[in-house]
N, C-alpha and C positions, 0 to 999 in steps of 0.2 A: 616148434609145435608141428610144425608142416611134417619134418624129417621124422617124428613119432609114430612108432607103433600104434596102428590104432586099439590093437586088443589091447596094447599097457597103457592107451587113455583110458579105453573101457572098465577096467581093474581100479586105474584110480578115480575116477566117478562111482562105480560100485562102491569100491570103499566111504567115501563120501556119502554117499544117500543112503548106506546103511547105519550111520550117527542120526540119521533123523527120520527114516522112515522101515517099516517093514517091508521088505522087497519080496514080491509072488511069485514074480518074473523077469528075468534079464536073459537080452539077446543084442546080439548087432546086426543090422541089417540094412544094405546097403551102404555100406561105411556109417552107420549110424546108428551110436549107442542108446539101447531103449530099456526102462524101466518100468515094472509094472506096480505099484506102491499101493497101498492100501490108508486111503483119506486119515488124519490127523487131526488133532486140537490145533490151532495155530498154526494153521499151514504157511501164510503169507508171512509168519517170522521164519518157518524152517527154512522157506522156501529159501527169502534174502539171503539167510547164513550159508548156504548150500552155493549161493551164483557168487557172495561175497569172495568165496573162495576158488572158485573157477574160472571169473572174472579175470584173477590175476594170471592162469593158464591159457587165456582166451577162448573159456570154451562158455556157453551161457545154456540156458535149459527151458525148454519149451515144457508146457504141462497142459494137458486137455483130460477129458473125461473119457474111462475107459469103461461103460456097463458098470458097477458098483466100485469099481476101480480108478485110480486114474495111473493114467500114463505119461512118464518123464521118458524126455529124448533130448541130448544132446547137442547143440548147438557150435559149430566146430570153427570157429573166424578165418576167414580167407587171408593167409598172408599178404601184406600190404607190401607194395612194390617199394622201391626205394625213392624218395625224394629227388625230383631235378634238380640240380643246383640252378638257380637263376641270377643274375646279375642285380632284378629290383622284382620286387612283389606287386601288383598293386591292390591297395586297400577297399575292395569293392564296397563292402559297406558304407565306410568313411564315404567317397566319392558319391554314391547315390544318397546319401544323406545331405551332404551339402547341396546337391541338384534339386532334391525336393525341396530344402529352404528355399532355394531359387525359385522356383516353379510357383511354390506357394508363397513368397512374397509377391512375386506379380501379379499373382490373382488375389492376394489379400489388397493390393493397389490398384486392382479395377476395380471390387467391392467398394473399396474403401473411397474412389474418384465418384461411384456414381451415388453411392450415399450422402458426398458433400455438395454434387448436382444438385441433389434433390430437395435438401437444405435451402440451398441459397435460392431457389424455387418458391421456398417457405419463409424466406426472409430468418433462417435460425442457423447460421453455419458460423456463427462470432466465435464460439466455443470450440470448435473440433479443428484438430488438424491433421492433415493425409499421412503424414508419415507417422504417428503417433497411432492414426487408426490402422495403417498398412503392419508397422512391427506387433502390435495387439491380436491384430488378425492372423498372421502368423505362428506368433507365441504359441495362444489357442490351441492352432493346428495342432502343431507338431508335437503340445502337451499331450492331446485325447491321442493320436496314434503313439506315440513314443511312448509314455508311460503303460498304455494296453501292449505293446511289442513285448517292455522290457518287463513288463510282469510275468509274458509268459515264459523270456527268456530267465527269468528266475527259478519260475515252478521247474524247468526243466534243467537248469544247473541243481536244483533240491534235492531232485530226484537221478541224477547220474543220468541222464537220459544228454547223449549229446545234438548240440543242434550250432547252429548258424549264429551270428549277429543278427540281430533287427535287420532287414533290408527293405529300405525304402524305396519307393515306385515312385516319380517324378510323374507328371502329371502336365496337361499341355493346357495354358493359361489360356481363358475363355472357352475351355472344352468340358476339360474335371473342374467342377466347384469350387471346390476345396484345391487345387494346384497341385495333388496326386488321388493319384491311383489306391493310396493304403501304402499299408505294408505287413512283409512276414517274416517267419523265420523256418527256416529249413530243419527240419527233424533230419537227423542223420543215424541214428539207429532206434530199433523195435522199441514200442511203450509197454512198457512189464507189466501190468495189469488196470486194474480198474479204476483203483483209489487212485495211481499216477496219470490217467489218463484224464480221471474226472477233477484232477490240481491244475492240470497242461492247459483242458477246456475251459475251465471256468474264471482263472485268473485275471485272462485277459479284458474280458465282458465289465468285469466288476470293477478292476480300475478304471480304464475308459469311461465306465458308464460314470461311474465317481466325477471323476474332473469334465468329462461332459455335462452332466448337473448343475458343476460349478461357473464352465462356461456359459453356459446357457441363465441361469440365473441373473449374471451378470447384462449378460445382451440383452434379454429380454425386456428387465426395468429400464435399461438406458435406451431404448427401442421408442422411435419417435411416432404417437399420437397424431394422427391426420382427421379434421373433417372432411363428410360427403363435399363441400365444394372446394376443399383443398386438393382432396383426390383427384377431384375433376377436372380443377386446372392441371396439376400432375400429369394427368394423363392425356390432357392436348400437351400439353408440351414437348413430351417424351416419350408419349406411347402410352401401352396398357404393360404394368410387370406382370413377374409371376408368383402368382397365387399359390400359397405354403399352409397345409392343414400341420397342425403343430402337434406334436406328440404327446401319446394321451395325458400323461403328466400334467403336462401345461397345459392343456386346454383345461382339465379342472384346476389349475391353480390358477388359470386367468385372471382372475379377479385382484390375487394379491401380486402381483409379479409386473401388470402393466400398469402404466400411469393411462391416467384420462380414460376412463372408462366405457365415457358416452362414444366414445369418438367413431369412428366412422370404420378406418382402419390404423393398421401402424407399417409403417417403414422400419424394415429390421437393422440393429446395428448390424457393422459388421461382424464384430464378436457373435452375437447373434445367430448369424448364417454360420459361425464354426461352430456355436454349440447345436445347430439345427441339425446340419450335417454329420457331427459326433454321434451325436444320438441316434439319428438314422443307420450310419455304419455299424452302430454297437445293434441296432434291432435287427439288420437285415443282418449281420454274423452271429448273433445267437439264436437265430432260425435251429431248431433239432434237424436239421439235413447233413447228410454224409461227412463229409469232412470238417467242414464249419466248428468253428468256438461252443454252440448249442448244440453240433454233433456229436460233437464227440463227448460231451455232456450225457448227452439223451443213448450215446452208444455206452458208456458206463453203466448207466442207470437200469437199462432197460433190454439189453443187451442185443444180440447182432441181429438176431431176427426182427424183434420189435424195433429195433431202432428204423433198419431199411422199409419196415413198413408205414413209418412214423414220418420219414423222410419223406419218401411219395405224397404222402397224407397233406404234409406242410409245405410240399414247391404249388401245388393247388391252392394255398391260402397266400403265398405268393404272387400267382397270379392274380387271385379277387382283390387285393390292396394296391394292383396297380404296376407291382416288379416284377413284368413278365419277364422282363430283359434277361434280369437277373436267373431268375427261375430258369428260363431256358439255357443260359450259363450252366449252371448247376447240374439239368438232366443230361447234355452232353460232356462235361466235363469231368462230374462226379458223379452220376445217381445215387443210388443212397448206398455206394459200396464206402465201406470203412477199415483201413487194414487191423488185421486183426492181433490180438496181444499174445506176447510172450506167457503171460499165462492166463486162462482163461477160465478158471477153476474159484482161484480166490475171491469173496464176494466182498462187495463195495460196502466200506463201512457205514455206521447208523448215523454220522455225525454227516457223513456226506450226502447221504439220502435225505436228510433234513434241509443241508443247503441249497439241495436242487432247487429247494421251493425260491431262496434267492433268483433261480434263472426265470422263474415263471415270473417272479415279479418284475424282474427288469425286462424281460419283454414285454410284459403290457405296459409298464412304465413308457417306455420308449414306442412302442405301436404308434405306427405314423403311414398313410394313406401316402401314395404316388401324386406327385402336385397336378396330373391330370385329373385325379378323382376328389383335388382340393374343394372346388368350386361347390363339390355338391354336398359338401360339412357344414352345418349350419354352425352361426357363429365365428 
């Protein structure tokens, strides 16, 4: 490809986009073949069939809007150096994936030590046992991240879009919560248009949030019921914990989700704290800000202008719930820049635009206040 004529790539791309589009104008400029096409029925199928076949050339095709026109260019793959040979590989993924089980077993084993403290506090620890609640807590974990990774590493084997393994972020026991950090995966080339991008976004929110539900359901019911003088003694004993405003969901399903109704407060399982913590990862990643799971949502939907102005919009509601931290992550790391698609032309289907309304529900679903702004949640 490299040793190619670029006029005789330019000839056979011509050739090529004159099977599917009317061509106005054609030049090259800067080593860069450009087309000037005249819009279509069914562009985002001409389109596919057109990169399907260039694909295997290594050449791919940018498309933007040209005044009533649009304009194809080109895309030319950088020859790839040759392979090191190396003696042994190592499996990075593999390896940080076992670390986070590490990371998050230990912290599933202090959860899980000071919940049977507290128990026996309450004269009710007959029933539970630490390692049973440490591998549950665990489980959990690595269920709501792993299954939210490997959804999106789907959407993007679906779509040809190549990326990473899941990689998992270990996490330092008694510091992260939860015993990591999350985790991601590495996009490793351009997202072709809208409908792929709004598959890539949304996949991962919607499983996560799925088996966080389920987590959470779980802990919640099994979540032990305390009196005002149970507490009391509790907290001579032990100190005062910390107070968790529970996510909108369950604060109106309250009623049918906890036992002992009257009671005072509850001590959460530790399953519990993973579905807590699930949920909140799934709220605060479907934020619509720049990069983000809801970004890139909200940058399909809505497109690059309104999205970055959306983004701004939402690090400000960010901050009033309490995740400045976060927020201020976000404006130095990403503002509400989002790279932008291989084509930008084709528009987001109507089956997708209806799904959005899934993302709006699963954030307020999931909306949950900073445990500093817990205390002033009634109820």
């Amino acid at each position: 490809m490299a040793n190619r004529d670029i006029s005789s790539i330019y000839f056979d791309i011509k050739d090529l986009v004159e099977t599917e589009f009317q061509i106005i104008d054609a030049y090259i400029r800067e080593d860069t073949p450009t087309f000037i096409i005249i819009p279509e029925p069914q562009l985002e199928e001409k389109l596919k069939r057109i990169r399907t076949k260039l694909n295997i050339k290594g050449i791919d095709v940018i498309i933007r809007k040209s005044d009533e026109y649009l304009q194809l260019t080109a895309k030319l793959s950088k020859p790839q150096p040759a392979p090191l040979r190396r003696s042994f590989t190592l499996n990075y993924p593999l390896i940080l994936f076992i670390a986070t089980i590490i990371t998050v077993t230990i912290s599933g084993y202090i959860n899980a030590s000071g919940y049977i403290d507290l128990l026996k506090i309450l004269g009710r620890d007959e029933t539970f046992n630490l390692y049973w609640l440490t591998a549950a807590y665990t489980i959990s974990v690595m269920s709501i991240l792993g299954l939210h990774e490997l959804a999106h590493y789907i959407a993007c084997r679906r779509h040809n879009v190549e990326t990473s393994l899941p990689l998992f972020i270990p996490g330092i026991p008694g510091f992260s919560p939860l015993g990591t950090f999350g985790a991601i995966i590495r996009q490793k080339s351009q997202t072709l248009n809208r409908n792929v991008l709004f598959d890539i976004g949304i996949s991962g929110p919607l499983v996560g949030f799925l088996v966080a539900l389920i987590v959470s359901f779980l802990g919640y019911s099994w979540s032990v019921p305390v009196s005002m003088e149970e507490y009391a003694r509790i907290e001579l004993t032990m100190g005062s914990g910390q107070t968790l405003a529970l996510p909108a969901l369950f604060m109106f399903l309250k009623p049918l989700i906890f036992q002992g109704q009257n009671s005072y407060s509850y001590f959460l399982h530790p399953i519990a704290i993973a579905g807590w913590l699930g949920t909140l990862l799934t709220f605060l990643n479907i934020f619509p800000i720049g990069q983000l799971d809801g970004g890139h949502v909200s940058r399909a939907v809505l497109g690059p202008k309104w999205h970055r102005r959306l983004s701004y919009l939402m690090m400000g509601v960010m901050v009033l719930t309490g995740w400045w931290v976060m927020a201020l992550l976000l404006i130095f790391l990403l503002g509400g820049r989002h790279p932008e698609l291989l084509d930008e032309v084709s528009p987001l289907s109507k089956k997708r635009k209806i799904m959005a309304l899934l993302v709006i529900v699963i954030f307020i679903a999931c909306f949950t206040v900073s445990p500093d702004l817990a205390p002033l949640i009634p109820g």
